[in-house]
MARRO-727598 format. One record per residue (C-alpha): residue in one letter; chain; x, y, z. Coordinates in steps of 0.2 Angstrom, whole numbers, plus 5000, padded with zeros to 4 digits. Layout:
REM MARRO-727598
{node a,A,{X,Y,Z}};
...
This chain:
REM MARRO-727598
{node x,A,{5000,5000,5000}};
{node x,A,{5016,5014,5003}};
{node x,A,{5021,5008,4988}};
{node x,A,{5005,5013,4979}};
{node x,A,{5005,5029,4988}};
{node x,A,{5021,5034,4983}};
{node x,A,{5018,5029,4966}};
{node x,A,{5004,5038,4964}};
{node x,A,{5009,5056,4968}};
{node x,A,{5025,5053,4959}};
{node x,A,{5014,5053,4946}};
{node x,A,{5004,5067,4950}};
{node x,A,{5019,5078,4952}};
{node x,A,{5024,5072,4934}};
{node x,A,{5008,5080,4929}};
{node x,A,{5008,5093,4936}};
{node x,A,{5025,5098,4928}};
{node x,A,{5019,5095,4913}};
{node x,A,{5006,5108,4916}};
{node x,A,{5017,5120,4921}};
{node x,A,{5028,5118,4906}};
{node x,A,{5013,5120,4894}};
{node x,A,{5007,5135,4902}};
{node x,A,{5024,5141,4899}};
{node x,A,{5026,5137,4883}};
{node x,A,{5008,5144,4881}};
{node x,A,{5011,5163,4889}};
{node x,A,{5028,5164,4878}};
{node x,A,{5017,5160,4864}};
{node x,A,{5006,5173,4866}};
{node x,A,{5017,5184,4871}};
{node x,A,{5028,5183,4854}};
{node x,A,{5013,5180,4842}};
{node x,A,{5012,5200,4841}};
{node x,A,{5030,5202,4836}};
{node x,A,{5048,5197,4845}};
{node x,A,{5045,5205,4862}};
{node x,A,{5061,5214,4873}};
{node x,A,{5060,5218,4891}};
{node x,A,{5067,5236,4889}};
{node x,A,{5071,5237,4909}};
{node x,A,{5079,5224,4920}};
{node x,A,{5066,5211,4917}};
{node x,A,{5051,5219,4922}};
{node x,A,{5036,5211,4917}};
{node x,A,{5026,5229,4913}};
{node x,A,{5037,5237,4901}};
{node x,A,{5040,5228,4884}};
{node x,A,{5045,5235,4868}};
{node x,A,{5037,5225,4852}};
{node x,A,{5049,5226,4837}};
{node x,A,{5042,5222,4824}};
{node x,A,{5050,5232,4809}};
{node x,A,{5032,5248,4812}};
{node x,A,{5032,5265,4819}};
{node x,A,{5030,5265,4838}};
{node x,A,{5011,5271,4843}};
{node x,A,{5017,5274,4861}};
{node x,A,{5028,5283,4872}};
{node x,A,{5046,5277,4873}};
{node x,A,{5050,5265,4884}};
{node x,A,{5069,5270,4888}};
{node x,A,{5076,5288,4889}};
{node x,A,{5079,5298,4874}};
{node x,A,{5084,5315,4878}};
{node x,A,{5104,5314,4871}};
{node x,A,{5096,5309,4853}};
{node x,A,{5083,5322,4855}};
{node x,A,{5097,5334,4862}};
{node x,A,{5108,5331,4844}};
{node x,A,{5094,5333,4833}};
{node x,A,{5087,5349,4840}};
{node x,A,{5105,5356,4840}};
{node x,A,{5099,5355,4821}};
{node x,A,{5085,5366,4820}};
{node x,A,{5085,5384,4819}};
{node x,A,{5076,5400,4820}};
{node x,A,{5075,5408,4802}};
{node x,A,{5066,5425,4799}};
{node x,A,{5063,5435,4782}};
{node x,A,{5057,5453,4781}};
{node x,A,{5051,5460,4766}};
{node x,A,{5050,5481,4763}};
{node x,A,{5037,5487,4751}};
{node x,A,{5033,5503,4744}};
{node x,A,{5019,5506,4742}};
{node x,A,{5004,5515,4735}};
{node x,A,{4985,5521,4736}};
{node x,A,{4972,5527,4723}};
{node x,A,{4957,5533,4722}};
{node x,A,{4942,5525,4714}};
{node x,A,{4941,5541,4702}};
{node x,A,{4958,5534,4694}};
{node x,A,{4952,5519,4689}};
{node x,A,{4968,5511,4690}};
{node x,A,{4968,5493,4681}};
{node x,A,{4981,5480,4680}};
{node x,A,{4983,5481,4661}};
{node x,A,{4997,5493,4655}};
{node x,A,{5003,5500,4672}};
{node x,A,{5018,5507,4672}};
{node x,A,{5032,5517,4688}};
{node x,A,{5025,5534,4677}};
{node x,A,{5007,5529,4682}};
{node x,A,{5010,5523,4699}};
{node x,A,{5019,5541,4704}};
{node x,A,{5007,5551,4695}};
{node x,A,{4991,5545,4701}};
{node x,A,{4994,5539,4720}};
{node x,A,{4988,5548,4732}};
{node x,A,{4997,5541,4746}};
{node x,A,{5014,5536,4747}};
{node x,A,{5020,5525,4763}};
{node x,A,{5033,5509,4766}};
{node x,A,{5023,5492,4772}};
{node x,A,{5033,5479,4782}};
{node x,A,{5030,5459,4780}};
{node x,A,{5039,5449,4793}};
{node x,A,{5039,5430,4791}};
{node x,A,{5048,5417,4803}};
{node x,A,{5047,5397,4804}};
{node x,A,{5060,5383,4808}};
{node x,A,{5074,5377,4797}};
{node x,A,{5085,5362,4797}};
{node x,A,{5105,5361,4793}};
{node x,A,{5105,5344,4783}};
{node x,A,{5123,5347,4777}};
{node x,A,{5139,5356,4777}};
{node x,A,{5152,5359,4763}};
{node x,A,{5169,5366,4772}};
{node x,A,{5161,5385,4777}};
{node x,A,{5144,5381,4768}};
{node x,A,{5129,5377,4774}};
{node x,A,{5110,5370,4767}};
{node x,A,{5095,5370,4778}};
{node x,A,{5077,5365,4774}};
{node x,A,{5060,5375,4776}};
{node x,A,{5045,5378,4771}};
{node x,A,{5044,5387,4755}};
{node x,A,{5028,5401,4763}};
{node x,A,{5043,5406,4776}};
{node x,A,{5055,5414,4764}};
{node x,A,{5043,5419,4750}};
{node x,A,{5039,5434,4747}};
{node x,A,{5029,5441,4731}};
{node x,A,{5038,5453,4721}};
{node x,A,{5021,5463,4721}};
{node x,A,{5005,5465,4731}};
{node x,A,{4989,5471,4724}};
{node x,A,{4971,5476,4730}};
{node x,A,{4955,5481,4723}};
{node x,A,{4942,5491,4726}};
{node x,A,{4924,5483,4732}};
{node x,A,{4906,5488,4724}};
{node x,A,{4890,5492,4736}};
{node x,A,{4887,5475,4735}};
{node x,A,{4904,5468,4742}};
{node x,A,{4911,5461,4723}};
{node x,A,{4930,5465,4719}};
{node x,A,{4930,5477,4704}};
{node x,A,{4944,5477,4692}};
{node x,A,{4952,5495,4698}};
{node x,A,{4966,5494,4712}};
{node x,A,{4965,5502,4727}};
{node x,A,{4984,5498,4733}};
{node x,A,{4999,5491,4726}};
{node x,A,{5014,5487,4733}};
{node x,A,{5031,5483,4726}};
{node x,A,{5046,5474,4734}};
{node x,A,{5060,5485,4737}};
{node x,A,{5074,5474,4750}};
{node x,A,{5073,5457,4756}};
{node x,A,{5083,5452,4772}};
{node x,A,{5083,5433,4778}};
{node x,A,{5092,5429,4792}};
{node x,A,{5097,5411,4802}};
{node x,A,{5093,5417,4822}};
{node x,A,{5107,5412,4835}};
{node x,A,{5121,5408,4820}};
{node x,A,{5132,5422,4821}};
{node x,A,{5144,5425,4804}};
{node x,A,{5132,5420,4792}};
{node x,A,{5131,5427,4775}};
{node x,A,{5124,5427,4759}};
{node x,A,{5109,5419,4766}};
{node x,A,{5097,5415,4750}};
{node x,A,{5085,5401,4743}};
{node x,A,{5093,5391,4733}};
{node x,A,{5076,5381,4727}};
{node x,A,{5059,5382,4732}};
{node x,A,{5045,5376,4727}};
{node x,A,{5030,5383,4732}};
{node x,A,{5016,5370,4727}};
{node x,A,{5025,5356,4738}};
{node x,A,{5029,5370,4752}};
{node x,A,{5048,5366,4751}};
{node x,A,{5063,5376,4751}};
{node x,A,{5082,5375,4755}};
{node x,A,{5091,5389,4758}};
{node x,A,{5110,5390,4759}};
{node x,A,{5121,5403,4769}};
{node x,A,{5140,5403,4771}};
{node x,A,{5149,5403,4789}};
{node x,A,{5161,5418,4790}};
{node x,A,{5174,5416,4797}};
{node x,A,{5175,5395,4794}};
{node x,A,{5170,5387,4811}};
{node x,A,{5182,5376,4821}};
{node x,A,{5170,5366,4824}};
{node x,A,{5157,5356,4810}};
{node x,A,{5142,5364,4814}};
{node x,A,{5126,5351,4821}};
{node x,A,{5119,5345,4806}};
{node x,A,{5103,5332,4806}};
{node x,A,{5111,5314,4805}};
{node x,A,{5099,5302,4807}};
{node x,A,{5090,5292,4794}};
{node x,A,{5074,5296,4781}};
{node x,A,{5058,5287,4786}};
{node x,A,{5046,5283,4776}};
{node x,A,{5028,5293,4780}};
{node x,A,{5020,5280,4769}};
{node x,A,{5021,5270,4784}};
{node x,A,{5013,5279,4797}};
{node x,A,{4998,5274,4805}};
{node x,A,{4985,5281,4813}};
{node x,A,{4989,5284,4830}};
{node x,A,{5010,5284,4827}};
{node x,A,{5017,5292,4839}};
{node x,A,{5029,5307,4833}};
{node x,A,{5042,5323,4841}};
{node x,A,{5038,5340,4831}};
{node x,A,{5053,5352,4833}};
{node x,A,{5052,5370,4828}};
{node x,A,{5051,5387,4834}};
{node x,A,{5032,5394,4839}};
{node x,A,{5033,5412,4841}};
{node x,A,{5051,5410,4840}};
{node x,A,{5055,5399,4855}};
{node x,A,{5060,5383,4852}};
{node x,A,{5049,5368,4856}};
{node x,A,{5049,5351,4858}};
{node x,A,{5032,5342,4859}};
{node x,A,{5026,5327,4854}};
{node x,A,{5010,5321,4844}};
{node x,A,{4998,5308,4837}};
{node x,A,{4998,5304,4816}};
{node x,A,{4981,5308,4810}};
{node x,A,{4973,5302,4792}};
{node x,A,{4990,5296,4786}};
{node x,A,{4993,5295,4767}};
{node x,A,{4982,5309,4764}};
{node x,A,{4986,5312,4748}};
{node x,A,{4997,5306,4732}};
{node x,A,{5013,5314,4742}};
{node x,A,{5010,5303,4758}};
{node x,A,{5005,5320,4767}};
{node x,A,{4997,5318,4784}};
{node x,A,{4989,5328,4797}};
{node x,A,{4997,5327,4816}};
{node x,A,{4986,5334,4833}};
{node x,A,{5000,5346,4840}};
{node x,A,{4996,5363,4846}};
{node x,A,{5005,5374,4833}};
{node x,A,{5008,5391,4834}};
{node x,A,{5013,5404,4821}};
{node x,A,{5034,5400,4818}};
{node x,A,{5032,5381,4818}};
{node x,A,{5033,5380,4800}};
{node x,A,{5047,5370,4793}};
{node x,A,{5050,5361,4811}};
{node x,A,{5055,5342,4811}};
{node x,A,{5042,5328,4813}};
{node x,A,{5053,5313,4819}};
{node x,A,{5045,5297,4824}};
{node x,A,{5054,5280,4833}};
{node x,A,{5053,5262,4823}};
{node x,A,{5056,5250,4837}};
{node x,A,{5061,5261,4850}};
{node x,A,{5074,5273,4854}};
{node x,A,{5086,5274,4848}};
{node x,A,{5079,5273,4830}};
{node x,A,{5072,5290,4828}};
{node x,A,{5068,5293,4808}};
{node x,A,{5062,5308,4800}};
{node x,A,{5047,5307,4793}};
{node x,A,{5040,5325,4788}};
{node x,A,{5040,5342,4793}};
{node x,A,{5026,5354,4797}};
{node x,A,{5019,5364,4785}};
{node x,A,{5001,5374,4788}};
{node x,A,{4991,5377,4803}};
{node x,A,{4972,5375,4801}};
{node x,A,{4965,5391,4801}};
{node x,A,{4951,5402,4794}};
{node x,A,{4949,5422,4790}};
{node x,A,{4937,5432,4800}};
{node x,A,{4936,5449,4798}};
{node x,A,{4935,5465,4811}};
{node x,A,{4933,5484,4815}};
{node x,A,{4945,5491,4823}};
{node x,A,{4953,5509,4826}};
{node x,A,{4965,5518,4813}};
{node x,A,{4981,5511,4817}};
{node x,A,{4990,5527,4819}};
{node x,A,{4980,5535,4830}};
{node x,A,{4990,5539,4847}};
{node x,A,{4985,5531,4863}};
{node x,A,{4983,5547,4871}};
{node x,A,{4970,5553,4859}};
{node x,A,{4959,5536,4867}};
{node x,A,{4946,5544,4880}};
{node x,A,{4946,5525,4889}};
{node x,A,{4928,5523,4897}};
{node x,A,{4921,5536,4882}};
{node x,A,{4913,5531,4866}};
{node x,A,{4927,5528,4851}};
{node x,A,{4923,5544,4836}};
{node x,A,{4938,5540,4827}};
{node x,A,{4941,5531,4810}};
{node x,A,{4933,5513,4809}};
{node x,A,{4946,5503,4797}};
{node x,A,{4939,5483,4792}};
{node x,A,{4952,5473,4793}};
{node x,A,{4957,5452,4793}};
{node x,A,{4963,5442,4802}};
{node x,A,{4968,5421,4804}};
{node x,A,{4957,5412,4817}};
{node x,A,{4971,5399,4822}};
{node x,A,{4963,5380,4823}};
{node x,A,{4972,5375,4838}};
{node x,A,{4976,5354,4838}};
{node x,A,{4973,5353,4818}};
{node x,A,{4992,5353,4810}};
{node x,A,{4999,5347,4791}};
{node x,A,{5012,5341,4787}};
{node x,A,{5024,5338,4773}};
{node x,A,{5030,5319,4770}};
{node x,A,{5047,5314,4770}};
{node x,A,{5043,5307,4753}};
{node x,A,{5039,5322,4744}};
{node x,A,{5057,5332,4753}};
{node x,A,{5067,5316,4745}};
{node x,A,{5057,5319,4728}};
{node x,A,{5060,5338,4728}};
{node x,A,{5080,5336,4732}};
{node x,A,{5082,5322,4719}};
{node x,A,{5072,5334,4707}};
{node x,A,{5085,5349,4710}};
{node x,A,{5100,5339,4712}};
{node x,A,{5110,5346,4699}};
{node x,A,{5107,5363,4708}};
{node x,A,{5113,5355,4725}};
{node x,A,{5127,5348,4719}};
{node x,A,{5132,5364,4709}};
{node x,A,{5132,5372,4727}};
{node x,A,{5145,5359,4732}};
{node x,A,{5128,5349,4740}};
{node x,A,{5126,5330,4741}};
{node x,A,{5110,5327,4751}};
């Protein structure tokens, strides 16, 4: 009978290792079904990073402030301002835009004045050639027309055919902030449909040092999901910011554009969107911001040259009304240009590039 009993729960312990193993075997089944599965932090059961060759849709799950330290060492301020001259009419001069010509302009203005356009946005140093430098933008950040025009209105609110203002460009100044010793800043190519530009500018006197240039590899935004998770780098009224977003209606169009939800502000233009493929350190660029949503809403305020101390505060206004616009911002609602359409637009103007001693 001890013999029996022995027997028997030697064979129960048999089986009941053989359960164990095959749950075992089971979890690490499951677990690796997904994609091969990394503990990222001695072991521990709740953080696991899944590689499995896609763009991460989470926050990383080990530090990654030295590569996000490199790469914003890359991004810049950029600022253009643009002088216009320009002019007024009056409605008895019907002034058109056929046949005008300097003699016109002077002769029939009525007023005479000098109108300022600032632009800023975010630009990237992608290379260096000895005291040369290229960095990418946004085309709308360092255009400027070489002339502005506007028309007169009828009672019933339709533009008519005879100008009311024109303005032409008289000096352009674009300038790299916090790079001191540059010269010669200019565009080298833009183009404006695709909301791309590469300016160039050359280091005077030669630094000692390479200047930080962006080093990390091209995405692919073709690949975004929604819900990636993605860094955006730029300048918003001219600070520089680092936040992070989530990849909205992906492949949005035939240039693999896509939409992201960061709160933008004016100046992020031409900042870097950079996602993670299988955790850090992988970072890849994968666009750059282009618009913010926004829509035009017009208002009535005072004459801007009226002087504060002619304002009775606390009394009714009897001043000059002036109508004027302005951009209602869309806070959350942000476009982007892919990586995909950047490559397209450098292998397009190559020749010029390489010209410039470029070989992006």
């Amino acid at each position: 009978m001890q013999l029996k009993n022995v027997r028997y729960q030697l064979n129960n312990g048999l089986i009941m290792i053989r359960r164990l193993l095959l749950l075992n075997l089971l979890i690490l089944f499951l677990l690796t079904c997904g994609g091969n599965i990394k503990s990222t932090q001695n072991n521990s059961p709740s953080k696991f990073q899944i590689y499995d060759g896609k763009y991460d849709a989470h926050f990383p799950l080990s530090p990654v402030d030295e590569d996000i330290a490199k790469i914003e060492s890359s991004v810049r301020l950029i600022t253009n301002l643009t002088f216009y001259q320009a002019y007024d009419f009056s409605i008895e001069s019907r002034i058109i835009n056929v046949g005008i010509t300097e003699e016109i302009i002077q002769k029939k203005s009525i007023k005479k004045y000098i109108v300022e356009q600032p632009a800023s946005g975010s630009a990237t140093i992608l290379a260096q050639d000895l005291n040369k430098i290229a960095l990418l933008t946004c085309a709308h950040v360092v255009y400027a027309p070489d002339t502005l025009i506007n028309y007169f209105v009828d009672k019933s609110g339709k533009l008519t055919s005879y100008i009311r203002s024109i303005a032409i460009k008289s000096r352009e100044s674009i300038n790299i902030i916090t790079m001191p010793g540059l010269k010669n800043i200019h565009v080298l190519v833009s183009d404006n449909d695709q909301d791309i530009a590469i300016v160039i500018a050359t280091l005077d006197p030669m630094p000692i040092f390479p200047v930080p240039v962006f080093s990390y590899p091209m995405g692919k935004a073709g690949e975004l999901n929604w819900g990636t998770f993605v860094y955006v780098i730029g300048f918003p009224y001219g600070k520089k910011l680092i936040s992070t977003a989530i990849v909205s209606d992906p492949n949005r169009d035939k240039s693999n554009g896509f939409i992201i939800d960061a709160t933008m502000h004016r100046g992020a233009s031409g900042g870097l969107i950079i996602a993670l493929r299988d955790g850090a350190p992988n970072f890849e660029l994968v666009g750059m911001v282009s618009a913010l949503s926004a829509e035009r809403e017009y208002i009535l305020r005072p004459d801007e040259n009226l002087d504060e101390m002619e304002i009775g505060f606390g009394h009714p206004y009897e001043g000059d009304i002036i109508i004027d616009k302005r951009m209602k911002i869309n806070y959350g609602i942000t476009y982007a240009v892919s990586i995909e359409a950047i490559q397209k637009f450098i292998k397009k103007n190559q020749k010029k590039l390489s010209d410039a001693g470029f070989y992006l």
